[in-house]
C-alpha positions as CSV (number, residue, x, y, z in Angstrom):
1,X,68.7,34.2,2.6
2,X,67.9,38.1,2.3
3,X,70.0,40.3,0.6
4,X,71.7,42.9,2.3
5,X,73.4,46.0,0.2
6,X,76.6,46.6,0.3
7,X,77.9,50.1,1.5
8,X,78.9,51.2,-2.0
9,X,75.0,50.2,-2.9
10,X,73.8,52.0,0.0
11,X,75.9,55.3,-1.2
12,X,74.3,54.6,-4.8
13,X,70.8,54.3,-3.3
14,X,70.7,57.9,-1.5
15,X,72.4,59.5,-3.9
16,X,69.6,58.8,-6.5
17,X,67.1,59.5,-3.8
18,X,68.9,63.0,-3.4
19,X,69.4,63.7,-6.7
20,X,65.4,62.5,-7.5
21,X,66.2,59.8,-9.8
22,X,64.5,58.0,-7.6
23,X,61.1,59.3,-6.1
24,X,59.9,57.0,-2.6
25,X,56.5,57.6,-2.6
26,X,56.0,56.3,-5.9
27,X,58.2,53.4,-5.5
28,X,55.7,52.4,-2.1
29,X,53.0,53.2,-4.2
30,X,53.7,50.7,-7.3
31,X,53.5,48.1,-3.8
32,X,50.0,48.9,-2.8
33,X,47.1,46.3,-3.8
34,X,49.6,43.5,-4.3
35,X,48.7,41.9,-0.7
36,X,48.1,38.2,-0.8
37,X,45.6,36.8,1.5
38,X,47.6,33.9,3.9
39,X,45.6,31.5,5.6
40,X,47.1,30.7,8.9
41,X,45.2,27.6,9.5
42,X,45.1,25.7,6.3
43,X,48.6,27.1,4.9
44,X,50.9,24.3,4.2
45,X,53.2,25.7,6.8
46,X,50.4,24.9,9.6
47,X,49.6,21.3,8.2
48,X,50.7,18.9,11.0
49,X,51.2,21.8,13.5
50,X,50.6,19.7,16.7
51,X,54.4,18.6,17.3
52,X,55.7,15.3,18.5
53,X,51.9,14.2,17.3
54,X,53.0,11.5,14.7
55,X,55.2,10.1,17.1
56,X,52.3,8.8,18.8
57,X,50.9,7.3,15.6
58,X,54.1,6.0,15.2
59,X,53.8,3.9,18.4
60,X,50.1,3.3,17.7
61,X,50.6,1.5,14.2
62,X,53.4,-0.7,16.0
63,X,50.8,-2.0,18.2
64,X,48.1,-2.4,15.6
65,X,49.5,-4.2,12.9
66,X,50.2,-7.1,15.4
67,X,47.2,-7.2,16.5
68,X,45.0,-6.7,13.2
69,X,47.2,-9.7,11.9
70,X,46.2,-11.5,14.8
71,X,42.5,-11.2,14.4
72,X,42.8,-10.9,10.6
73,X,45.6,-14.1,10.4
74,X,46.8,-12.1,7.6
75,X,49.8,-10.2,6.7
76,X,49.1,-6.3,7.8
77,X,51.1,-3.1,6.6
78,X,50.2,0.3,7.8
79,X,52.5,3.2,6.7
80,X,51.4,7.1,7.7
81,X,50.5,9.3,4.8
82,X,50.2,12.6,6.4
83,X,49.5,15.4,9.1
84,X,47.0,18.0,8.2
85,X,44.5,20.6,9.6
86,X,41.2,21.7,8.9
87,X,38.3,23.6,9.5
88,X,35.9,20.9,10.7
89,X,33.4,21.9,8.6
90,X,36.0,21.2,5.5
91,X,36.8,17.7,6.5
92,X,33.4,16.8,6.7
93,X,33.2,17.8,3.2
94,X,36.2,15.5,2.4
95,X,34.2,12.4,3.7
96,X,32.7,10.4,1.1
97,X,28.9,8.9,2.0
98,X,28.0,6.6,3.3
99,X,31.4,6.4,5.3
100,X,32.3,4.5,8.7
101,X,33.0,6.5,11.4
102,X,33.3,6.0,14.6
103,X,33.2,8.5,17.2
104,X,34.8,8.2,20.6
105,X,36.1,10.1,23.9
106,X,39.5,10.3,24.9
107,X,38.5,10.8,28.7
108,X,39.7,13.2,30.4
109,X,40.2,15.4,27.9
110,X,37.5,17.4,26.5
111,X,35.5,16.7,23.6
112,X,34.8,14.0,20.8
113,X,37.3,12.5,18.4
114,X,36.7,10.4,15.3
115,X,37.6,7.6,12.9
116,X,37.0,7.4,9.6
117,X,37.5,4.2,7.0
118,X,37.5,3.7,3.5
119,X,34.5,1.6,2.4
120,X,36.5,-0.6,0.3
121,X,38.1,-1.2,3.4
122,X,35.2,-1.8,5.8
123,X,34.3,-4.5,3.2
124,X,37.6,-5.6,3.3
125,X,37.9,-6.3,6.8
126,X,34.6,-7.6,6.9
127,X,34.7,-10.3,4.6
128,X,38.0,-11.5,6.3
129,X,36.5,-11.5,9.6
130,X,34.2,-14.1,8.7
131,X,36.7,-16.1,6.9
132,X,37.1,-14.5,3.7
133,X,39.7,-13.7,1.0
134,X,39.7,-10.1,1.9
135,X,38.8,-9.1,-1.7
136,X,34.5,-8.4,-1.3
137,X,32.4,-8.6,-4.5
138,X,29.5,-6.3,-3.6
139,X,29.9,-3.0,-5.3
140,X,30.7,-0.2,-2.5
141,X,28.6,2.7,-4.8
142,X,25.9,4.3,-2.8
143,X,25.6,1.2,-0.4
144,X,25.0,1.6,3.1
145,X,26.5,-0.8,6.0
146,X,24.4,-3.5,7.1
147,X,24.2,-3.3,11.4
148,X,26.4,-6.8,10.7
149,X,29.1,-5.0,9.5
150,X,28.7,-2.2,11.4
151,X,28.6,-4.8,14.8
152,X,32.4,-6.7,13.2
153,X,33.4,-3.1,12.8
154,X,33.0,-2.5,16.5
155,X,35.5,-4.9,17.5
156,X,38.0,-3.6,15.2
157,X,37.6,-0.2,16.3
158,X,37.9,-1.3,19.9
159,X,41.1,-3.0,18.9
160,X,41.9,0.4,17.7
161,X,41.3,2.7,20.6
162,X,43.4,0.1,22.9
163,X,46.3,-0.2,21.1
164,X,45.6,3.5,20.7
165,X,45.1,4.1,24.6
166,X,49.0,2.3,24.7
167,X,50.1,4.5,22.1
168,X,49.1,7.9,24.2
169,X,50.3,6.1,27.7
170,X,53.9,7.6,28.1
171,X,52.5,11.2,27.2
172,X,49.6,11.4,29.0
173,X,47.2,8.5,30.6
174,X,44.1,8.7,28.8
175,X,40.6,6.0,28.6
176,X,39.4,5.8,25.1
177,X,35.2,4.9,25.1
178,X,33.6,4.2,22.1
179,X,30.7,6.2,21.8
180,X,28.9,4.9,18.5
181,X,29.2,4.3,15.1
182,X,27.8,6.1,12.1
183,X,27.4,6.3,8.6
184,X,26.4,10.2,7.1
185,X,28.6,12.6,7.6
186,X,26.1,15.4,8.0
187,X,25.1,13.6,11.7
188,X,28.2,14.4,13.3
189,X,29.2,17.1,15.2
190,X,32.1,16.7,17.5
191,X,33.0,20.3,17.3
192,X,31.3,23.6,15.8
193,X,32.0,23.9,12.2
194,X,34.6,26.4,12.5
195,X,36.3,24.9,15.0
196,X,40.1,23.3,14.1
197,X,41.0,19.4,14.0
198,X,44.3,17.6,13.2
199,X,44.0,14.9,10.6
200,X,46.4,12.0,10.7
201,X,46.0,9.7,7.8
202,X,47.3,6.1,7.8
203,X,47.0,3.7,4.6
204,X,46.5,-0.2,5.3
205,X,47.3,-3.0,3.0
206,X,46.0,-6.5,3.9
207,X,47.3,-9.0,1.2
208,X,45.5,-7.9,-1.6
209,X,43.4,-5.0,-0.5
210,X,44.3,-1.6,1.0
211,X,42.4,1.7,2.6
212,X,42.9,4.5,4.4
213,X,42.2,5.2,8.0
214,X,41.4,8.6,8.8
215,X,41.8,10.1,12.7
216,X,40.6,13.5,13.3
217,X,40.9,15.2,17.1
218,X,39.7,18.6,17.6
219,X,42.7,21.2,18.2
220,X,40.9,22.1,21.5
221,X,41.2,18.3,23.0
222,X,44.6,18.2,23.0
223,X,45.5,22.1,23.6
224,X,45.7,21.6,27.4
225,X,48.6,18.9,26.9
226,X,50.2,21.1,24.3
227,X,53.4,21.6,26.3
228,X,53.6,18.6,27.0
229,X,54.2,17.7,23.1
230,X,56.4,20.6,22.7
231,X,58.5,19.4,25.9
232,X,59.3,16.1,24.1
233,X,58.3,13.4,26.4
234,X,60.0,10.2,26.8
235,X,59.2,9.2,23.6
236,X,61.9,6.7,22.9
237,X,59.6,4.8,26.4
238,X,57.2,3.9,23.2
239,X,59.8,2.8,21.0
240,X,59.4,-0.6,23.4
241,X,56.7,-2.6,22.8
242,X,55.3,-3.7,26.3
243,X,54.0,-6.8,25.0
244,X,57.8,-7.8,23.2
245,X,59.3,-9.4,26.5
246,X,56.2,-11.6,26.3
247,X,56.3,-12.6,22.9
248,X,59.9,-13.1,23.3
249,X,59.6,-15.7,26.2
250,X,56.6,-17.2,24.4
251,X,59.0,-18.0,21.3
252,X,61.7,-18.9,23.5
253,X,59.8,-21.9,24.9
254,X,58.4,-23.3,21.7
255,X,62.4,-23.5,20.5
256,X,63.0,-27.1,19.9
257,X,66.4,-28.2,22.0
258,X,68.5,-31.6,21.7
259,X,68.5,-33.5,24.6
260,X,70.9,-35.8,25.5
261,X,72.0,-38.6,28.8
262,X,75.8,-39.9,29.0
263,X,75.6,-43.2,30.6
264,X,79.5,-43.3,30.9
265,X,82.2,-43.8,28.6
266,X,84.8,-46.5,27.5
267,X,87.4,-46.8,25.4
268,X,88.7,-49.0,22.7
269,X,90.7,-49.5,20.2
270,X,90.2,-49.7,16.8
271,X,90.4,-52.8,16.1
272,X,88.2,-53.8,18.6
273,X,85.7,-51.1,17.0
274,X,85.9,-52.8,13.6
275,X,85.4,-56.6,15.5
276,X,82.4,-55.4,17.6
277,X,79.2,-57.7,16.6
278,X,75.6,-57.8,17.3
279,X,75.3,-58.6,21.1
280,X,78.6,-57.9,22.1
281,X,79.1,-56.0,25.3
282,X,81.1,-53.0,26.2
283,X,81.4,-51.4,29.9
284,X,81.3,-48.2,30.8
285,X,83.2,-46.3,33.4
286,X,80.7,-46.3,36.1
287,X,77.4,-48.7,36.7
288,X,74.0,-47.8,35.7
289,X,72.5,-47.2,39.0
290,X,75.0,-44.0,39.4
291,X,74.0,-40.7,38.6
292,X,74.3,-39.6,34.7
293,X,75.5,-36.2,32.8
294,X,72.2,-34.8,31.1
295,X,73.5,-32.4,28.2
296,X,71.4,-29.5,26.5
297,X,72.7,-28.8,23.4
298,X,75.9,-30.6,24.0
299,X,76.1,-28.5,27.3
300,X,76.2,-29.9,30.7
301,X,73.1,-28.7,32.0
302,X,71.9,-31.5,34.8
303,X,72.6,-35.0,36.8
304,X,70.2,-37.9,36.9
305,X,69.4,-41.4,37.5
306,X,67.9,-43.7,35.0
307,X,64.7,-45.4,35.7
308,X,61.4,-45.7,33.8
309,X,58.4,-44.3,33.5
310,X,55.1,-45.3,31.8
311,X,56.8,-48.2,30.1
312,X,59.5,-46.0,28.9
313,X,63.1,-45.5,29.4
314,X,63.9,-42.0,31.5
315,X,65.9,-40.3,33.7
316,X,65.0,-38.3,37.2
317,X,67.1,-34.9,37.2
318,X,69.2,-34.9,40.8
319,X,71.0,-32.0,40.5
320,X,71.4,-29.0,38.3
321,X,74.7,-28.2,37.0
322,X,76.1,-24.8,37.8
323,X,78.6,-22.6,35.4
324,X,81.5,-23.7,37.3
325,X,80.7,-27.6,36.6
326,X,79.6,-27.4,40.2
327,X,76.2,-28.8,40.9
328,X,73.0,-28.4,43.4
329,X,70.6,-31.0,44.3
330,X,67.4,-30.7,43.5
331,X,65.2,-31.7,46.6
């Protein structure tokens, strides 16, 4: 907080001033020289400037992990590690080479965004696409991507840009192409050098192994939906995953249920219980020909007739069984 004098300091302060204790134009001049250069754009107060941004990721990291475990069948974790800004020229200097990158459009905004992986990673993925541990042998130093890799990298970058094209949907409806892949640094140019990118970095851990994932965007790509970001959309729309209700149904009808018919019932006593013997009889309530109670989990869920099918003992559902205990034929 800044300190304000109090009146009796005030009083103190002119009175010295009046009385030339205290001299002003030296005091300013002891204050000249002593300015300290600020950079607005890489200052740690403008790292992460876009807002609402990282929401996005947020969203987009929900989506991926699903479906890199899916292609992977292993266990994926991806956690964000930070918002930043650079010159572009200065990120490109932060890339290590060889490096895979993949550059793509976010149509229809202007300009070129790309991705950036670890090559521990790219090794990583690749040896579990093709059945793998995860863990790759070959030394990463100074070794550039065979068009194999590079090809298996594709698809996991197209994974990428959909789930990422989800992620973006509630802000702002975008297409995300894939326009190629690369290895050196020095070839791209999605921006002049001077021009400003966001940075969003997201660490991966499959199992055993674990990279980083860098995205860069220019700042001029995503200036025209700005406001947008600043508005706060209906972010808490991404917070559902689309595809949940699905997976949710899917799971539903793999549950395994008990099944069970009541032919009728009798009673006995207990003594009769205790003299029943192998072949005895005991009558039910109602013949067999008459229509049964088919439970679902102990609950009264249908009405059938016995019969069989195949060789094998079933029942033909009649009517469903309403909340009420009231009941609707099935035609």
């Amino acid at each position: 907080m800044e300190k304000i004098l109090t009146k009796a300091e005030i009083e103190a302060l002119l009175n010295a001033v009046f009385d030339g204790r205290i001299e002003p134009e030296k005091e300013l001049a002891k204050t000249e020289g002593t300015a300290v250069a600020y950079d607005l754009f890489n200052s740690e107060a403008h790292k992460g400037f876009v807002p609402n941004l990282d929401i996005i990721y947020d969203s987009f990291i929900r989506y991926n992990r699903v479906n890199l475990s899916n292609r992977l069948r292993k266990s994926v974790e991806i956690k964000k590690v930070g918002a930043r800004s650079y010159k572009f020229d200065d990120f490109i200097q932060t890339l290590p080479s060889p490096v895979c990158m993949a550059i793509f459009k976010i149509e229809p905004l202007k300009g070129a965004a790309l991705i950036s992986f670890d090559s521990g990673l790219v090794l990583g993925l690749v040896d579990s696409l093709l059945g793998g541990g995860g863990a790759s042998k070959i030394s990463t130093l100074n070794r550039m991507f065979t068009s194999i890799e590079l090809r298996l990298m594709e698809k996991i970058v197209k994974d990428i840009l959909a789930d990422l094209e989800k992620a973006w949907a509630p802000l702002y409806a975008t297409k995300m192409n894939l326009l190629r892949m690369e290895m050196n640094p020095r070839l791209i140019s999605i921006v002049p050098p001077e021009y400003q990118i966001v940075t969003m970095s997201l660490k991966v851990q499959i199992e055993e192994i674990s990279g980083n994932i860098v995205f860069a965007i220019p700042f001029m790509t995503i200036e025209p939906i700005r406001d947008k970001l600043k508005a706060g959309m209906q972010f808490d729309l991404m917070a559902i995953d689309p595809q949940w209700s699905y997976r949710l149904s899917s799971e539903i009808l793999e549950a395994p249920l008990e099944l069970s018919v009541e032919m009728g019932n009798a009673g006995i006593t207990l003594s009769e219980l205790l003299d029943l013997k192998p072949g005895d009889t005991i009558m039910l309530d109602k013949p067999c020909t008459s229509e049964m109670q088919i439970k679902i989990e102990g609950i009264a869920k249908y009405q059938g007739i016995p019969g069989v099918r195949h060789g094998n003992k079933a029942v033909q559902i009649t009517k469903i069984v309403g909340k009420g205990g009231s009941s609707e034929r099935q035609d």
